[in-house]
N, C-alpha and C positions, 0 to 999 in steps of 0.2 A: 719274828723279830726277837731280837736275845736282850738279855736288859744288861746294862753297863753298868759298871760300880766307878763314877768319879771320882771318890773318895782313891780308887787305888788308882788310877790313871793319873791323879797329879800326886800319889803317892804322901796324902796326908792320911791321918787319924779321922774316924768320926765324928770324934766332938773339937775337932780342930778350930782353931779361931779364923777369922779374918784376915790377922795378922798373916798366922802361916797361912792360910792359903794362898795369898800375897805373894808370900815367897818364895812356896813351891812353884807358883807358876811363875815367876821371874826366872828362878833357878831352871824350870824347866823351856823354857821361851828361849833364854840363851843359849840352850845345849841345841834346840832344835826348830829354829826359826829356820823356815828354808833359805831363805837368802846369805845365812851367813856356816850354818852346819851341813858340815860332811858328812853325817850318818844315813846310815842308808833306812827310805822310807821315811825321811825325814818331815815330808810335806804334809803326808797325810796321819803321822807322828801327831804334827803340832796341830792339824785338826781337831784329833781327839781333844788333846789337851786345852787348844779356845773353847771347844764346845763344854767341858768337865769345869771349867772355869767361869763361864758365862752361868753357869747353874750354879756352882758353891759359891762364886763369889756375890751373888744376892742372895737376899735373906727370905725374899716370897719363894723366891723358886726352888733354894736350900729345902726351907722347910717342906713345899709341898714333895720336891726327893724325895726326903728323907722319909716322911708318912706314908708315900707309894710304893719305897724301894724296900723298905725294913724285910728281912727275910728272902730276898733274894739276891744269886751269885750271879757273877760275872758270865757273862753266856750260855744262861739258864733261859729258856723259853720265857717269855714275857709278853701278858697282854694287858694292859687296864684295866681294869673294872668298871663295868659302867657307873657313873656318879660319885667315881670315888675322890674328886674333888671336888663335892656340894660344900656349901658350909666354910669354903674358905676364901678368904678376902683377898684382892693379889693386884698391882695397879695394869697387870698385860703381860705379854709373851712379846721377847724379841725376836724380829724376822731374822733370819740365821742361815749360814751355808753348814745345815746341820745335820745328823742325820735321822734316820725315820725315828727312831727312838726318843730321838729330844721331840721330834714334832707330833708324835704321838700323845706327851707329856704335857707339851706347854704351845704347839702351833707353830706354823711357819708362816704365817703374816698375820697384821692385825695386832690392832694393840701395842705396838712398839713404840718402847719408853725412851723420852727423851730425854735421854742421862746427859749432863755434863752441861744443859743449858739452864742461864737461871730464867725460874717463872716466879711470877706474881703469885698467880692463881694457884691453888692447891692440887696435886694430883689427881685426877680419877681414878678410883679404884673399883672392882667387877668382884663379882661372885656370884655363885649357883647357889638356888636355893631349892628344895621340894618341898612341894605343896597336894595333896590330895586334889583329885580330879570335879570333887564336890567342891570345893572351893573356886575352883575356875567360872563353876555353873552358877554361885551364889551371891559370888565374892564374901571377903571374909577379913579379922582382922586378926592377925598371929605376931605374936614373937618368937623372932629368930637368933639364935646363937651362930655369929660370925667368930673365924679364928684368923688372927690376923699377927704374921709374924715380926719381930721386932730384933734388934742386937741389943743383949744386955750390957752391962758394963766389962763384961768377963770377954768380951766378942764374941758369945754363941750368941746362937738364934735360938728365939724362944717365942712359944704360941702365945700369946692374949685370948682371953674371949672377951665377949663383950656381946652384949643383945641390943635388939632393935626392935620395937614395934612397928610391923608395917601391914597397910591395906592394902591387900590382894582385891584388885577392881574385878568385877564381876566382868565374865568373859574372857579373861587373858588365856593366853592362846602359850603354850610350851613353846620357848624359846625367844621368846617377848621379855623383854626389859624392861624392871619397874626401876622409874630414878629418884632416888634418894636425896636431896639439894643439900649441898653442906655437910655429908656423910662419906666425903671422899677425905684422904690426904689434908691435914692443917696447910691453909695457905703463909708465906711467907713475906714479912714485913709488913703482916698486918693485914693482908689481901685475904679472903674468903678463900674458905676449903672448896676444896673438888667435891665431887657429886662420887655416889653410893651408884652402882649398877648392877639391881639382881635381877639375871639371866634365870627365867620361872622353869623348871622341869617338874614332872609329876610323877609324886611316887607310883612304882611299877606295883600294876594290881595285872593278874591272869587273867580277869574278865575281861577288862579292856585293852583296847589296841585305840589310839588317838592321829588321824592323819588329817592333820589343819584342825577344821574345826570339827569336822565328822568325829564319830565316838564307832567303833566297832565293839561290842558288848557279846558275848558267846555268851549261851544261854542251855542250860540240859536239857533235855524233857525226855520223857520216858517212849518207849516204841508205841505205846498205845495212841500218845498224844500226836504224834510224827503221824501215825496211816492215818488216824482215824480224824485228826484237825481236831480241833476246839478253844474254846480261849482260853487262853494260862497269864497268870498274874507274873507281872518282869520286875523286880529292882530294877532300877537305872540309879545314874545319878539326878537327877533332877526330883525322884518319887517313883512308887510303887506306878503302873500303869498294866490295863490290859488290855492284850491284841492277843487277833485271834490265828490259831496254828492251821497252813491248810491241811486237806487231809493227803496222805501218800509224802511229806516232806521225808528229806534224808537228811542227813548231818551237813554241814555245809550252807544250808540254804539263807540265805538273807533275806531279813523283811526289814524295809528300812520304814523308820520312823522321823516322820517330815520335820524338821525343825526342832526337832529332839534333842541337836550336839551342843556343843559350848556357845554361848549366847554370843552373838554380834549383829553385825549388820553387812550382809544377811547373815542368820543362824546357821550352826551346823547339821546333820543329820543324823541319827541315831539307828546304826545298823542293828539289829537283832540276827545275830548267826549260830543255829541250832546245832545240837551237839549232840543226836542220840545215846543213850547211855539205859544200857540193859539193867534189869536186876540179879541181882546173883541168884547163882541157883547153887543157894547153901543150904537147903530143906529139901523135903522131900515133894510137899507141896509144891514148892517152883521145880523142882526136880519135872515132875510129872506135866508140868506143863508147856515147857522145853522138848517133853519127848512126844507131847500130841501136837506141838507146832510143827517140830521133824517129821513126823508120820502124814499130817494133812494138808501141811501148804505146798510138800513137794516145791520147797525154795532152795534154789543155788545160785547167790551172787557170780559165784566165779564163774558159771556157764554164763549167764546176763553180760558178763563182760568179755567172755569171748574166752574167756581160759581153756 
């Protein structure tokens, strides 16, 4: 996927107003609305142009642009970064005849905003938020720093922050939604604001892997510990716990731990998956015991596998 520069597709500046981009795409809507322009490619012209438009002309999805796009060109490879929209407040994504790029960005369904009607009630507004995976097991109470974009008086768009104290319930589950009452969009003529909706992810740690409520946890231990079994002392998230190694494990192996993962009803489980990990042989002493394991266990994996 290549990443698009909207800003030059409707042929404004970056710190362009509202105003202009108003009327670059009027200007350009005229030149090449298929029903009424002769230019050739004209259809899929004005495509680009709705879709470059529908992003700059709002201010949540301007901004989140602009934060994802800084530093890259027009038909430069492009991929997202995972969670590189945590932290930002935004009331939804318009469902759209768009292309993978935009939906990559902001989604093709879901969450479509219903511009141009009036409401009473306040809008809904969503955000991601990350949370350590000990928090899930404990629940917890955090403040979060939301960014929430606005048009100043100038017509740019511009971040707010703004925090919240919220309780993280014990057990929530990645991708579960904590709702805020009254933390959405001010309501209008006096009607109650919309509701806050943080979409919970967990910061990425290498030990774990999380599928539902299962916790997959990789664990070292030494060659000694793998042939010979015995019990070795595990962090998890929930506390230190000891289970015991068989003997003859290889890397890979799972020992699941009953009721171990993210608390609910019912509990998750707590994989333990072993990870053999040698010592270096930067002495002479490991040196030398390296060369009496080679001489007397006569071991070749690659024969055992068939090499």
């Amino acid at each position: 996927m290549d990443f698009k520069d909207y800003y030059q597709t409707l042929g404004v500046a970056r710190d362009a107003s509202a105003d202009d981009i108003k009327k670059a795409f009027r200007k350009l809507a005229r030149k090449y609305h298929p029903d009424v322009s002769k230019e050739p490619g004209a259809e899929a012209r004005m495509k680009d142009i709705n879709e470059a438009n529908a992003v700059l002309s709002d201010p949540e999805k301007r901004a989140l642009y602009d934060q994802m796009g800084s530093g890259h060109q027009p038909g430069q490879p492009f991929q997202p970064q995972p969670g590189w929209d945590s932290n930002f407040e935004f009331s939804g994504a318009d469902a759209a005849d768009s292309s993978d790029f935009f939906a990559s960005l902001f989604g093709r369904a879901g969450g479509a905003r219903r511009s141009g009607a009036y409401r009473m009630r306040g809008e809904d507004h969503h955000a991601k938020v990350e949370i350590g995976l000990q928090d899930a097991y404990r629940g917890a109470s955090r403040t979060i720093s939301l960014r929430r974009p606005r048009v100043d008086e100038h017509g740019q768009v511009v971040l707010e922050d703004h925090t919240l104290d919220v309780r993280i319930p014990k057990g929530v589950k990645e991708g579960q939604h904590i709702r805020l009452s009254g933390q959405g969009a001010p309501g209008e003529g006096g009607a109650p604001a919309g509701d806050l909706y943080l979409e919970i992810r967990f910061t990425p740690d290498a030990r774990y892997r999380v599928d539902g409520r299962d916790v997959h946890e990789t664990v070292p231990v030494t060659p000694w510990e793998a042939a010979l079994g015995g019990p070795i002392d595990v962090p998890t998230p929930s506390g230190a716990v000891t289970l015991t190694v068989p003997a003859g494990s290889q890397t890979g192996r799972k020992l699941r731990l009953k009721s171990r993962g993210i608390p609910g009803d019912p509990p998750g489980d707590l994989y333990v998956v072993l990870e053999v990990v040698l010592p270096p042989a930067d002495n002479d002493a490991a040196r030398r015991l390296y060369e009496t394991m080679a001489r007397d266990l006569h071991f070749d994996p690659r024969r055992t596998a068939g090499a």
